[in-house]
Structures are given as C-alpha cells and as structure tokens.
C-alpha positions as CSV (number, residue, x, y, z in Angstrom):
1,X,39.6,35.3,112.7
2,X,36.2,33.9,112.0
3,X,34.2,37.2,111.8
4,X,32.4,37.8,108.6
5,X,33.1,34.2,107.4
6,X,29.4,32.2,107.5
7,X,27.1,33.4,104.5
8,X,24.6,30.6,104.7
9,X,23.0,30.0,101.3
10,X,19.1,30.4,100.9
11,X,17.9,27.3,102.0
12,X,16.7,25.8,98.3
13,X,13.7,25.8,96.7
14,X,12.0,22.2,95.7
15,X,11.2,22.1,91.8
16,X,8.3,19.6,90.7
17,X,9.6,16.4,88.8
18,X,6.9,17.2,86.4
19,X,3.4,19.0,85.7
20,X,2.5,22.5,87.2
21,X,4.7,23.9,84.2
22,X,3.3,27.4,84.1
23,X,4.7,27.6,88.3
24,X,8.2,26.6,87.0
25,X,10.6,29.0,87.1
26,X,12.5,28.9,84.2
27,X,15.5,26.7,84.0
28,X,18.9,28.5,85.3
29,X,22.1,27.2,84.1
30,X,24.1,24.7,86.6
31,X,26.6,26.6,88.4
32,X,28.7,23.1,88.6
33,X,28.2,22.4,84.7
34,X,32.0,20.6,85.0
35,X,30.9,18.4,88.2
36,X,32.4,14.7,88.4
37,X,28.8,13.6,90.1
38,X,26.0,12.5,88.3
39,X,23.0,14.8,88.2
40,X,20.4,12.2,89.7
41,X,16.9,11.9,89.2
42,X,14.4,14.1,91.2
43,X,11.9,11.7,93.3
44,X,9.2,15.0,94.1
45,X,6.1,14.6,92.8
46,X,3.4,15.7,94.8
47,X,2.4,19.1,94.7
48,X,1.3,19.0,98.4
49,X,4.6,18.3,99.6
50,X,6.5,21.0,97.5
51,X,4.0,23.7,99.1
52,X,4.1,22.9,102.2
53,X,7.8,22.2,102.4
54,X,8.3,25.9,100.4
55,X,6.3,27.5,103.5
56,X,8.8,25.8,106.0
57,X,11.7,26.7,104.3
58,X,10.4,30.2,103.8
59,X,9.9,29.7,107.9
60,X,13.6,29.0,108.2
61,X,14.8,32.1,105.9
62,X,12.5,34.3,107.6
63,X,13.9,33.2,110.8
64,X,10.8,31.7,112.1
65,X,11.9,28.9,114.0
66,X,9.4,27.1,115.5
67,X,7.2,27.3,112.6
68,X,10.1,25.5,110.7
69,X,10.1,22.7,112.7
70,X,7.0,22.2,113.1
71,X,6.7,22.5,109.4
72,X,9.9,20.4,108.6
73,X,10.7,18.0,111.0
74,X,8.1,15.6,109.4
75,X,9.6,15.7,106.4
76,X,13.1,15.4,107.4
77,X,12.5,12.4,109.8
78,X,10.6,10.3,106.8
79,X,7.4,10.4,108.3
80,X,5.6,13.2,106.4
81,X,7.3,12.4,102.7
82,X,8.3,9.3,100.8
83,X,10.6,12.1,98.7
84,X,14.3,11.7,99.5
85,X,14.5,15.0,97.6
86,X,12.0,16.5,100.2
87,X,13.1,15.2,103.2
88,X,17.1,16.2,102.7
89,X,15.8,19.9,101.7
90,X,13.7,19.5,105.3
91,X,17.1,18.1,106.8
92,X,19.0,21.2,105.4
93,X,16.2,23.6,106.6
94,X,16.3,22.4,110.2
95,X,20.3,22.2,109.9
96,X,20.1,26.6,109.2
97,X,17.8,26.6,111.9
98,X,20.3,24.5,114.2
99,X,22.8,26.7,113.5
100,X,21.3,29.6,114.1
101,X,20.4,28.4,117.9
102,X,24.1,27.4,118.5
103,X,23.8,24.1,117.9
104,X,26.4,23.1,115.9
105,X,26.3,19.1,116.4
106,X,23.1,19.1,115.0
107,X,23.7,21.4,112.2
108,X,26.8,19.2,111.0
109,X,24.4,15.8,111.4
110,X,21.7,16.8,109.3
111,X,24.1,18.2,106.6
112,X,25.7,14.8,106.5
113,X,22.7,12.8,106.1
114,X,21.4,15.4,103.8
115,X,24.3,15.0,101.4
116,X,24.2,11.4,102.0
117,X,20.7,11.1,100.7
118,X,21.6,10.6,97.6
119,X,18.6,12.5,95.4
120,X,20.0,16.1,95.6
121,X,20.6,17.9,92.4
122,X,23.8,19.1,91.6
123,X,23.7,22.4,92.3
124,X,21.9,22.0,95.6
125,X,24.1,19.3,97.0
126,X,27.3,20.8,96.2
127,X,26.1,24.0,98.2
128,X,25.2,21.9,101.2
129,X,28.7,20.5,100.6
130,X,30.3,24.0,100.5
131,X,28.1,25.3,103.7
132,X,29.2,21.6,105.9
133,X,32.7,22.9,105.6
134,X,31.7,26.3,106.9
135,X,30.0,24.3,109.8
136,X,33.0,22.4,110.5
137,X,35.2,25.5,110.8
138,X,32.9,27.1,112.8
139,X,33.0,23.6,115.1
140,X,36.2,23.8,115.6
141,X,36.5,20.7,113.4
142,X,39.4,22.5,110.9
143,X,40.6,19.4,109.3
144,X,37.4,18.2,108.4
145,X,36.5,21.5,106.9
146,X,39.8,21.0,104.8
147,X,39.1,17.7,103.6
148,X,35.2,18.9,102.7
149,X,36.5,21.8,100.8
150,X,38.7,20.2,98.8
151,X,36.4,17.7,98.0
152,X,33.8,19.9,96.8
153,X,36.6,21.3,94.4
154,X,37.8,18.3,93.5
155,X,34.2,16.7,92.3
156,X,32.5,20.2,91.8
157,X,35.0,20.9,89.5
158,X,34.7,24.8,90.4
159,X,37.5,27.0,92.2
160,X,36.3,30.5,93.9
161,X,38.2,32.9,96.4
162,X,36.6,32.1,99.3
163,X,36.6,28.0,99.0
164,X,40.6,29.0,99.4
165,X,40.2,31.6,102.4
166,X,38.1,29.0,104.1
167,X,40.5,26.5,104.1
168,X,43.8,29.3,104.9
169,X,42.0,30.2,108.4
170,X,41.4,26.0,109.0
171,X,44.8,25.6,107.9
172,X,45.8,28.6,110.5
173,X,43.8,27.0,113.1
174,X,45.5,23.8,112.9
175,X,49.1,26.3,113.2
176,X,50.3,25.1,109.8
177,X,50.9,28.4,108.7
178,X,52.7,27.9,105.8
179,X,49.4,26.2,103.9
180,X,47.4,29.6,105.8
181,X,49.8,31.7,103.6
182,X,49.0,29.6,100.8
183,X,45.5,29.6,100.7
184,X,45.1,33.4,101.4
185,X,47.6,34.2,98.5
186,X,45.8,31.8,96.2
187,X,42.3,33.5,97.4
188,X,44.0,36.9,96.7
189,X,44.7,36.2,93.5
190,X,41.2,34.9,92.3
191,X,39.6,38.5,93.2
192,X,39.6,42.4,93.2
193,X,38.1,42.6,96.5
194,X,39.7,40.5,99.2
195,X,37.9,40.2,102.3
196,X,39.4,42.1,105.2
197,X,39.3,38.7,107.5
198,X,42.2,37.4,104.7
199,X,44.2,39.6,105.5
200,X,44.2,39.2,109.4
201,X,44.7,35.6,108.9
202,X,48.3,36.3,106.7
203,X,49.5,38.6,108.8
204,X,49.3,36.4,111.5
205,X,50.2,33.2,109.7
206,X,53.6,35.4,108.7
207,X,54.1,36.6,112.2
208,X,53.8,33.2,113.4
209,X,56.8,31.8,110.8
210,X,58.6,34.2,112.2
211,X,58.7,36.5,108.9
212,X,57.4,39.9,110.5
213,X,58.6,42.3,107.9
214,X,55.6,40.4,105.8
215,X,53.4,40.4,108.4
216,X,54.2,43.8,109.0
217,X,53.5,44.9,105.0
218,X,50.2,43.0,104.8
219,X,48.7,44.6,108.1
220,X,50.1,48.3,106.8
221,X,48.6,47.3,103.3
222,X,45.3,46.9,105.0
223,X,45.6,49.8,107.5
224,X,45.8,51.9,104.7
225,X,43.1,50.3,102.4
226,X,40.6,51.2,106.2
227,X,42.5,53.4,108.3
228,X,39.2,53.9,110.3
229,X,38.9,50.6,111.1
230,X,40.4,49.7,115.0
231,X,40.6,46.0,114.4
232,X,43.1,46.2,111.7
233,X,45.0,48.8,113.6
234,X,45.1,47.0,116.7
235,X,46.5,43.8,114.8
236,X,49.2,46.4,113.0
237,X,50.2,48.3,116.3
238,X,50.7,44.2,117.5
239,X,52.8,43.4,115.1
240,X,54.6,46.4,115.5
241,X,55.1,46.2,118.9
242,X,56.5,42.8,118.5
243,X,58.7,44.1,116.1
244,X,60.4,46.5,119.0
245,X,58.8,49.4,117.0
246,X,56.9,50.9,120.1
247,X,57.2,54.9,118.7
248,X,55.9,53.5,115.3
249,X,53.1,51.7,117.0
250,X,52.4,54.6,119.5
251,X,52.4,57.3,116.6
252,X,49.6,55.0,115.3
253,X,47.6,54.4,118.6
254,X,48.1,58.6,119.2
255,X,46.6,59.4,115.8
256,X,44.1,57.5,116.2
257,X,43.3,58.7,119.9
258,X,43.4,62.5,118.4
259,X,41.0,61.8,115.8
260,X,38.3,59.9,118.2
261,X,38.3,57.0,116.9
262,X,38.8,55.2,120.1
263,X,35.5,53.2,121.1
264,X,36.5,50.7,123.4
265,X,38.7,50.6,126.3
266,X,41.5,48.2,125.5
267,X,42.2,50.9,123.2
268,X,42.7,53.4,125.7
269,X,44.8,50.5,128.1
270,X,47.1,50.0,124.6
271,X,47.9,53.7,124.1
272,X,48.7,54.1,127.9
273,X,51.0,51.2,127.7
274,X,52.9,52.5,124.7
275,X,53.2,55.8,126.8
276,X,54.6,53.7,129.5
277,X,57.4,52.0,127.3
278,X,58.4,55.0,125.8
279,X,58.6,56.7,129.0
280,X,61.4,53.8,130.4
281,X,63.5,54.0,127.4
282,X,64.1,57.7,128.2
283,X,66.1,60.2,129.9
284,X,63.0,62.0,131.4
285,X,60.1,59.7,131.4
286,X,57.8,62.4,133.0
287,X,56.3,63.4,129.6
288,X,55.5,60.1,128.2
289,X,53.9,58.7,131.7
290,X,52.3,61.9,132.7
291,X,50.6,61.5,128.8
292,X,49.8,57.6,130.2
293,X,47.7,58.9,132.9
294,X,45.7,61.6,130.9
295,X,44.8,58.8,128.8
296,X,43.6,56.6,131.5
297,X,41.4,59.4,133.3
298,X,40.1,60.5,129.8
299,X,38.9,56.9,129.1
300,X,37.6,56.7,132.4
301,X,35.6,60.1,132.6
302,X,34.2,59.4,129.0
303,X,33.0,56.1,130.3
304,X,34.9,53.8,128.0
305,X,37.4,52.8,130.2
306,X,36.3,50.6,133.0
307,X,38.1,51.8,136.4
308,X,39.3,48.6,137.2
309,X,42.7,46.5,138.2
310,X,44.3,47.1,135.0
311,X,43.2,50.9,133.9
312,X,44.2,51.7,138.1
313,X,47.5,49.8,137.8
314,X,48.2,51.1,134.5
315,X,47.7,54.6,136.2
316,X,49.4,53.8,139.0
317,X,52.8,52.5,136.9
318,X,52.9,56.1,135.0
319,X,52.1,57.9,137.9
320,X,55.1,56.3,139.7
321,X,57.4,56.9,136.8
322,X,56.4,60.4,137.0
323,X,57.6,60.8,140.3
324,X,54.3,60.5,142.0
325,X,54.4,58.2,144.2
326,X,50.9,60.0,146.4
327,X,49.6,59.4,142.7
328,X,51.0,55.8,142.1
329,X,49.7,55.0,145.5
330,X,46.2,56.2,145.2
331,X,46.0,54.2,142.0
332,X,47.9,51.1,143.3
333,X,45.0,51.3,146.2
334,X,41.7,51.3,143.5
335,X,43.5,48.5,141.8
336,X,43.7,46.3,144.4
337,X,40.0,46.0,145.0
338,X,39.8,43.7,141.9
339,X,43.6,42.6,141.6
340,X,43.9,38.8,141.1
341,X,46.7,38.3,144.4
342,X,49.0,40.6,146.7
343,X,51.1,41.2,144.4
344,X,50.0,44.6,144.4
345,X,49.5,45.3,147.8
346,X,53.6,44.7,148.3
347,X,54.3,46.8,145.7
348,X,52.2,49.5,147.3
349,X,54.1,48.3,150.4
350,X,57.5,48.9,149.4
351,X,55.9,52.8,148.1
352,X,54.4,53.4,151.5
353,X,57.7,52.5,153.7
354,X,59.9,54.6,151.1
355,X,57.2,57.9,152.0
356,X,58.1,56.9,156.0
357,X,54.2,55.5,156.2
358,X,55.4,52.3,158.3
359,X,52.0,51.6,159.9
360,X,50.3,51.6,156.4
361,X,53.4,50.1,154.8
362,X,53.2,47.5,157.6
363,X,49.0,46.2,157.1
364,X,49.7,46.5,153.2
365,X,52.0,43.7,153.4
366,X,50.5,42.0,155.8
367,X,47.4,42.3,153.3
368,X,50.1,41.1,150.6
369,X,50.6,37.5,152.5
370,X,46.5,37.1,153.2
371,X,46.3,37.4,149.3
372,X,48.9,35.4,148.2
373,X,52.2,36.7,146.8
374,X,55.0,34.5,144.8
375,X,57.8,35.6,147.4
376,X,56.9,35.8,150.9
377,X,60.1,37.3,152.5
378,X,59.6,40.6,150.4
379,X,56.7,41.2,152.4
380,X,58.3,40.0,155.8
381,X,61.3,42.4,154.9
382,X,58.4,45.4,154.6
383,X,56.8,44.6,157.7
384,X,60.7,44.2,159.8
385,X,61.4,47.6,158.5
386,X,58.2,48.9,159.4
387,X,58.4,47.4,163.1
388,X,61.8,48.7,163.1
389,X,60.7,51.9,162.5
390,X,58.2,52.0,164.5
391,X,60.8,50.8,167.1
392,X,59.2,47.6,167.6
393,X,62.6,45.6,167.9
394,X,61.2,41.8,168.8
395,X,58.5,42.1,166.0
396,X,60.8,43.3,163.2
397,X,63.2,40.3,164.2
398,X,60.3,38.1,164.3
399,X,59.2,39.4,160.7
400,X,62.9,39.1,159.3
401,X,63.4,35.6,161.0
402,X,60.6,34.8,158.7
403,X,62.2,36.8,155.6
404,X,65.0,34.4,156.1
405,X,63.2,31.4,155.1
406,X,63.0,32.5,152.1
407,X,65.5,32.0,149.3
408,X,64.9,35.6,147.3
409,X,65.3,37.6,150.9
410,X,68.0,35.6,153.2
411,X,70.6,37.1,152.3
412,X,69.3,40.3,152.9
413,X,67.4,38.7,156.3
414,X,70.6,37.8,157.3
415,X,72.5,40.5,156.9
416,X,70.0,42.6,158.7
417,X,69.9,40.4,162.0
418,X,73.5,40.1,161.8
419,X,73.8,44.1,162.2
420,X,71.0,44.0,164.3
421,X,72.5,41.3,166.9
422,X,76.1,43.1,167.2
C-alpha cells in the first residue's frame, strides 16, 4: 500500500540574509502565502557557511553520503555554525540521508529538531513538516502522521491531493476504514490524475466494511484505466474471489495468462487455483484440473514458477481430481521435500493404499507421524490396513490399538478390532 508514496523534497537551498545580491536567485512567491506562522527572521550571514553547506546538501541530493556527513554533521550538531538556519538545513540533509540508509529513527529525530529550531522560513519548514509525516507513515507511526498532516493543513493553510491520500492509507493502517474512504474520496476529488496506490487503498478500505460491490467497482475502474498492470489485477481477481465470483476472476487471470503478461509465479499458483475451484463445482472436473496442471508445468519450464511445496501440491490436487492418482502422487512426493509437516505424506498415504501399494502406503505414514500431523490415528488406520494387507495380523492390531486413542479414528479403530477379534 505504501509503493510509490515517498517523494522527498530537494533538500533546500540556504539564501544569504543579505549582500552577494547579484548570486541571489530571484525571489519566488511563498507557496504557503495563507500560513498561520510567522515568517521569522533568517540568522545566515556568512558566506562561508552558505557554500559549504550548498556542497553538502548537493552531497545529499546526489546521493553522496559520506561526503554529506562529513560535510553536514558539523553544522547540524552546532559546532561548525552559530546559524540556526544552517544547522536545521544540515539536520534535514542528514535526516534524507538517514532515510535513505533505512534509518528511520534517526530520520524522524532530526526532522523534529529541525522544525523545532525555530529559524526556518515558511516555505522550507512547512515542507519538512509535510516530509515528517511521510516519515512517520513509513515508521509505522500512522497516527502521528495523521496528527502532522493535519497540522500542516491547519497552519499551512494549503490543501493538496496527496496531503489527503497520505492520511487515507494511515487511516487504513490503523483499520479505521471508514476515514481511509474519506480521505481517498476527498484526494480524488482535488485532481485529474489520481495515483494508482489510492485506489488500492479504497478498494480495500471498502472490502474491509464489508461493502464489496464498491470495492469491486473501484478495482474494475482501475483495471480498466491499466489493464496491463498485474498488481491491480491481482487485487481485482481478490476481490472477486471473495465475492464467490471464481469464473469472473478466472476469465481475468486466463486472459491475462493468454496474452503473457504473467511475470511472477504467484500468478501462475492463482490461475491454477481458480482452475482447481472450478474444476470441484463441476460435473466433470477433468477439464478444469487437467488446465491446472498445464499451468503449473508451463510456469515451471519457463522458469517462473518455483517447483516447490505449493506449485507440486497444487499439481498434485488437479492431478488427483483428474483421476490421476500415479500423477497426484508423483507431485504429492516433490512437494513433500519442502512441505511444512506430514500432512502431506498421509494424504499421499491414503493414495498409495487405495492403488494396493501397502509397503509404500505403510513408510509414507509412518513418515506422516515423524513429521508431525494434527491427527495421529489417520495415520495408524493407514499403516493397520497396510499390515493387514500385507497379512501382518499382530502389527495392524498394534497400529489400530493406537488409532483408537485417538478421538477422530476410534470409532473406526473400534469397529475394525471388533470385526477383527470375532
């Protein structure tokens, strides 16, 4: 939800209090002409400082790091400056090149002593205002973002579209969803060209109220303003999916996959799985699952799709739907390599003793119980069959005794050494 929502400001430039007139740019008009703050008075004036802190800040927006601190740090601890002016420009220098490291604690501190020094100009200290609430988002710190935005409207006297987005995907963050709506309409409204990021953020603040037929409009709105673009149509298949619409989000996912526009390999997984729940909701599921497993292996031999747990179990599920149960098995057996328990291991169990392979059957369930399963006497029941089978009668009692102390199988346990003691 974040992507695409930091555009740091140019650090600013310093402007002498006085003299050097012909280097003076000339005077732009205040871009916070309505502000409730006084415009204070600018304590710069030595030259000497003004260069030297315009080659650290051109350090910092050049993305030159170390020669920014070593530049800046000076300046922005007091030492190298008596200029409140220059030290909080140093502080807000160092704070871009904090942020850009990942350090986000540091970033927010020198913003706030920054803004706290009391000598900025207004135009510079309201955007230092502006970017602290963009830190404090990215921090994680959403209702302090909220609180900084609205202050920055409130004595900035200036409204734009993204001061309002900012504070929808805080307001998100903090689930209030309602106020996410809000703030993303209001955004909306103040501009032509919405960025895409809005839109996410109300469809999911609507799907989270509960009122999917909006969510639903605003991600097909978008899907049709980019309907290259996999991220919106991954969030529209979503919705869609959660909506019960699964041929509405497969016809999406399929004419997507036709056109090549899958790149990565949960889009390949997503497409299988639509397959899959198409293919139980009908009479013949062959088609749908068979069209599951071409997906998989196409994913796979392109290199997209990693062969892993969940591409193999995906597999195996369609391939079992489709009747082949060699298949299913096969693919059951490359998933379980990476699979988080034994839970697949019994399933593949329970395949191998209905295909009359009891010895297999039997060391697949016993695999099941090494790895951890949720219910033990399914496996016991697997490996008392098996024994059985195999016409082992003391170790399939043995096994069932076992199935028996567990509530899901002992009424099946007992059943089965009831016949088996007559």
């Amino acid at each position: 939800m974040l992507a695409g929502l930091l555009v740091l400001p140019m650090v600013a430039t310093p402007a002498m209090a006085g003299g050097h007139k012909s280097e003076e740019p000339a005077k732009k008009e205040s871009q916070y002409p309505n502000a409730t703050r006084k415009e204070p008075k600018l304590d710069l004036t030595k030259q000497s400082d003004a260069d030297q802190l315009n080659k650290g800040l051109a350090a910092v927006n050049s993305g030159d790091s170390a020669t920014a601190k070593q530049i800046l740090q000076p300046f922005a601890d007091g030492t190298g400056t008596k200029s409140k002016y220059v030290q909080a420009l140093a502080q807000q220098g160092l704070a871009n090149v904090a942020y850009h490291a990942g350090d986000m604690n540091t970033a927010i501190d020198l913003l706030q002593k920054a803004l706290a020094n009391g000598v900025l100009p207004n135009d510079t200290y309201f955007g230092l205002e502006y970017e602290l609430a963009q830190f404090y988002l990215i921090h994680g710190d959403y209702q302090k973002s909220i609180d900084t935005v609205e202050k920055w409207r409130a004595e900035g006297r200036k409204e734009t579209a993204d001061s309002y987005a900012l504070e929808g995907k805080a307001y998100y963050r903090l689930d209030q969803y309602q106020k996410a709506i809000d703030s993303i309409k209001k955004a909306m409204s103040m501009t032509d060209k919405p960025d895409d990021s809005w839109n996410q953020v109300l469809a999911a603040s609507y799907a989270e109220t509960g009122n999917s037929d909006e969510a639903l409009a605003t991600a097909k709105q978008q899907l049709a303003k980019h309907p290259g673009d996999m991220t919106t149509l991954n969030n529209t298949v979503s919705l869609l999916v959660g909506a019960n619409k699964y041929s509405e989000a497969l016809d999406l996912m399929q004419d997507a996959y036709k056109k090549g526009e899958f790149k990565e390999s949960k889009s390949y997984i997503t497409l299988a799985k639509l397959h899959l729940m198409k293919a139980q909701d009908a009479n013949d599921p062959k088609p749908e699952a068979q069209a599951a497993v071409t997906v998989i292996k196409d994913g796979i031999s392109k290199g997209i799709v990693k062969p892993d747990y969940q591409a193999y179990r995906v597999e195996g599920d369609a391939a079992y739907l489709s009747d082949d149960i060699k298949g299913a098995i096969t693919a059951y057996d490359k998933a379980s390599t990476s699979a988080p328990d034994g839970e697949l291991d019994l399933q593949t169990a329970k395949l191998l003793l209905s295909e009359k392979k009891f010895s297999a059957g039997r060391l697949k369930a016993r695999s099941a119980l090494k790895r951890g399963i949720k219910h033990e006497g399914e496996a016991y029941v697997v490996i008392a069959e098996s024994e059985r089978a195999m016409h082992n009668e003391s170790a399939a009692i043995a096994a069932m005794r076992k199935a028996e102390k567990d509530p899901t199988t002992r009424a099946k346990a007992q059943a089965w050494l009831k016949k088996v003691s007559r």
